[in-house]
C-alpha positions as CSV (number, residue, x, y, z in Angstrom):
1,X,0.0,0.0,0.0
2,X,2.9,2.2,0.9
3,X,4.1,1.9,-2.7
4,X,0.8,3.3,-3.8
5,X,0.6,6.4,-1.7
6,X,4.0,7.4,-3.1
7,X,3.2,6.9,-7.2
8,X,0.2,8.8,-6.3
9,X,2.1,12.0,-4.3
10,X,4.4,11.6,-7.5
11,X,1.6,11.8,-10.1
12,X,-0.1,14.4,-8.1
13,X,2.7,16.4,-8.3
14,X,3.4,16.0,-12.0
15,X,0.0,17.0,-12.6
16,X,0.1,20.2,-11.0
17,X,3.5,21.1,-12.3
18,X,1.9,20.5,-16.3
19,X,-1.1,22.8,-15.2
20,X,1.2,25.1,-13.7
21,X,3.4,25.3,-17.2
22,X,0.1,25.5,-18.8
23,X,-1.4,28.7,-16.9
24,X,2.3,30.1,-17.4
25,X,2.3,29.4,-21.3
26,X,-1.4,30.3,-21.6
27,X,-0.6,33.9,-19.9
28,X,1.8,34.9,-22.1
29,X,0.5,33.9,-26.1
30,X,-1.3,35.9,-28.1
31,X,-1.5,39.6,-27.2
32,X,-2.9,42.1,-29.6
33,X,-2.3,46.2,-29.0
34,X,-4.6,48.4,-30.1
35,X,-2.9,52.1,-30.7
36,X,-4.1,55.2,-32.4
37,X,-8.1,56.6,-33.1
38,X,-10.7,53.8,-33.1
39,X,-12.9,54.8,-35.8
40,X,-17.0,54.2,-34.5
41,X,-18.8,51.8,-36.6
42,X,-20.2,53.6,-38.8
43,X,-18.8,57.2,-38.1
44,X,-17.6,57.5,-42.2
45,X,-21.5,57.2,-43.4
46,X,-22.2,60.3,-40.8
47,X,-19.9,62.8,-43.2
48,X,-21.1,63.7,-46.3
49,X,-19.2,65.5,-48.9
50,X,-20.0,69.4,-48.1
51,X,-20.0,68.4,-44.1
52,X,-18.5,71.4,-42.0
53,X,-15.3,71.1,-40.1
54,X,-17.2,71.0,-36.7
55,X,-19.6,68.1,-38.2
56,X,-16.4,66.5,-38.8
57,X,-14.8,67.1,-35.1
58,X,-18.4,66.4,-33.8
59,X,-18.5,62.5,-35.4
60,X,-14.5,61.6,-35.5
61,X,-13.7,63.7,-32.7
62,X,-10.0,65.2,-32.1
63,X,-7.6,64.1,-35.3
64,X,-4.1,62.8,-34.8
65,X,-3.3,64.9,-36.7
66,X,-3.6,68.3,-38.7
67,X,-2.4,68.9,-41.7
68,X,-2.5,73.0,-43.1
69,X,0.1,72.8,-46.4
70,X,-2.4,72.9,-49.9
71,X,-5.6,72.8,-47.8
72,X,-6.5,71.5,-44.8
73,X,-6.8,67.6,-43.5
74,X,-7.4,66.0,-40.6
75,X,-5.7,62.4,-40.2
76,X,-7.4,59.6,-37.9
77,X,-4.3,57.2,-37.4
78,X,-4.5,54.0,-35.7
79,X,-2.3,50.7,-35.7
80,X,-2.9,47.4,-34.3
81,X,0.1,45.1,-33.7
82,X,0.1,41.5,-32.1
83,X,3.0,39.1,-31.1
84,X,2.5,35.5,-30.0
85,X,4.3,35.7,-26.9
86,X,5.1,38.2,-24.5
87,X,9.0,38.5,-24.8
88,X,8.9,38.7,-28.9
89,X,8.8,41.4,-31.2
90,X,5.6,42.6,-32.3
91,X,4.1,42.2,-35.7
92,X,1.7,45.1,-37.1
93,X,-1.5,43.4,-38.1
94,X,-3.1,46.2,-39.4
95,X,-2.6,50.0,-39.3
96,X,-5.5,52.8,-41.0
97,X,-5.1,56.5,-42.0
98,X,-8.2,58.3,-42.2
99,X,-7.9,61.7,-43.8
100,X,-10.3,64.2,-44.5
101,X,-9.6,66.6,-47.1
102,X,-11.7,70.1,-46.8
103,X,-11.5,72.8,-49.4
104,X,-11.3,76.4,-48.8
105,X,-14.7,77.4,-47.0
106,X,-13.6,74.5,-44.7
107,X,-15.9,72.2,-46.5
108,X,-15.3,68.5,-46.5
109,X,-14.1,68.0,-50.0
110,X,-13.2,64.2,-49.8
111,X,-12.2,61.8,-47.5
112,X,-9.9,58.7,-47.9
113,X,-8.6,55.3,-45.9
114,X,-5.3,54.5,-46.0
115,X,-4.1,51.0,-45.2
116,X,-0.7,49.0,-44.8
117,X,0.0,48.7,-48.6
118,X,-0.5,52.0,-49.0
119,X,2.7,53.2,-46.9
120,X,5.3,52.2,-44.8
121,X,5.1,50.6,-41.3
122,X,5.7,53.6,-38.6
123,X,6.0,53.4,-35.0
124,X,3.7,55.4,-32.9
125,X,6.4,55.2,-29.9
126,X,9.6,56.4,-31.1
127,X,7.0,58.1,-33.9
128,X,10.2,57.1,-36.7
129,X,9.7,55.8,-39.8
130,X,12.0,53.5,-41.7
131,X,12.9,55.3,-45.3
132,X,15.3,54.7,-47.7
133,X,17.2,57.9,-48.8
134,X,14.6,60.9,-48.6
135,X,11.7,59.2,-50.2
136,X,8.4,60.4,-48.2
137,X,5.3,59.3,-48.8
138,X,2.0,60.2,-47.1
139,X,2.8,58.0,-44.1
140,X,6.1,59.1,-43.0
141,X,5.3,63.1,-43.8
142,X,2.2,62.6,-40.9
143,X,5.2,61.0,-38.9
144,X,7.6,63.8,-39.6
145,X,5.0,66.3,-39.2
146,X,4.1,64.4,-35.6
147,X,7.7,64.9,-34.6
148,X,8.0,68.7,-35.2
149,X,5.0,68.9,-32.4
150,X,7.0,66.9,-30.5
151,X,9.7,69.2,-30.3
């Protein structure tokens, strides 16, 4: 009987150790960061073309951004970025521009969604953007214009 109760303390005891490991493991896998504007579900259908800027800041709220150089914009940015477990990198998943474009009575004049294939991958912390040489696109001139507020 003796031999038993000891194969038992010794299963017992593996047992909690692998649901230990597990809970550990389990903890640490899959984490998603959400960064940036979260756009309302269906804020974009509220703004028609000829909306006023405060019909604009009324539905979308504060911009990310403000851009005044040949007319005005407002960009909406936002970036979601996920890594499998908790000491890797992170991967971005998905990252949106939303700009609206407003003529010169301040009139929404168009607006348009920019994805990842549409620019380069920026990082809303260090708020850099990989280039090569000096080519700028939309993505990294919101970045650079980011950095001279930062300043």
């Amino acid at each position: 009987m003796r031999g038993n109760g000891v194969a038992d303390r010794i299963r017992g005891v593996t047992t909690a150790c692998a649901i230990a490991v597990a809970l550990a493991l389990s903890s640490c896998t899959n984490e998603t960061f959400q960064r940036g504007y979260v756009l309302p579900e269906g804020a974009l259908e509220q703004i028609p073309l000829g909306a006023s800027q405060e019909q604009v800041l009324l539905v979308l709220g504060t911009p990310s951004t403000v851009a005044t150089v040949s007319g005005e914009a407002f960009y909406y940015i936002s970036q979601k970025a996920e890594r499998a477990i908790s000491f890797m990198r992170t991967k971005v998943t998905d990252q949106r521009v939303i700009a609206v474009y407003f003529d010169r009575d301040r009139k929404v004049q168009r607006l348009a969604e920019y994805g990842l294939k549409d620019g380069k991958i920026f990082d809303f912390v260090s708020r850099t953007t990989p280039t090569s040489g000096n080519d700028l696109n939309l993505i990294s001139s919101i970045v650079h214009n980011l950095q001279g507020k930062g300043s």
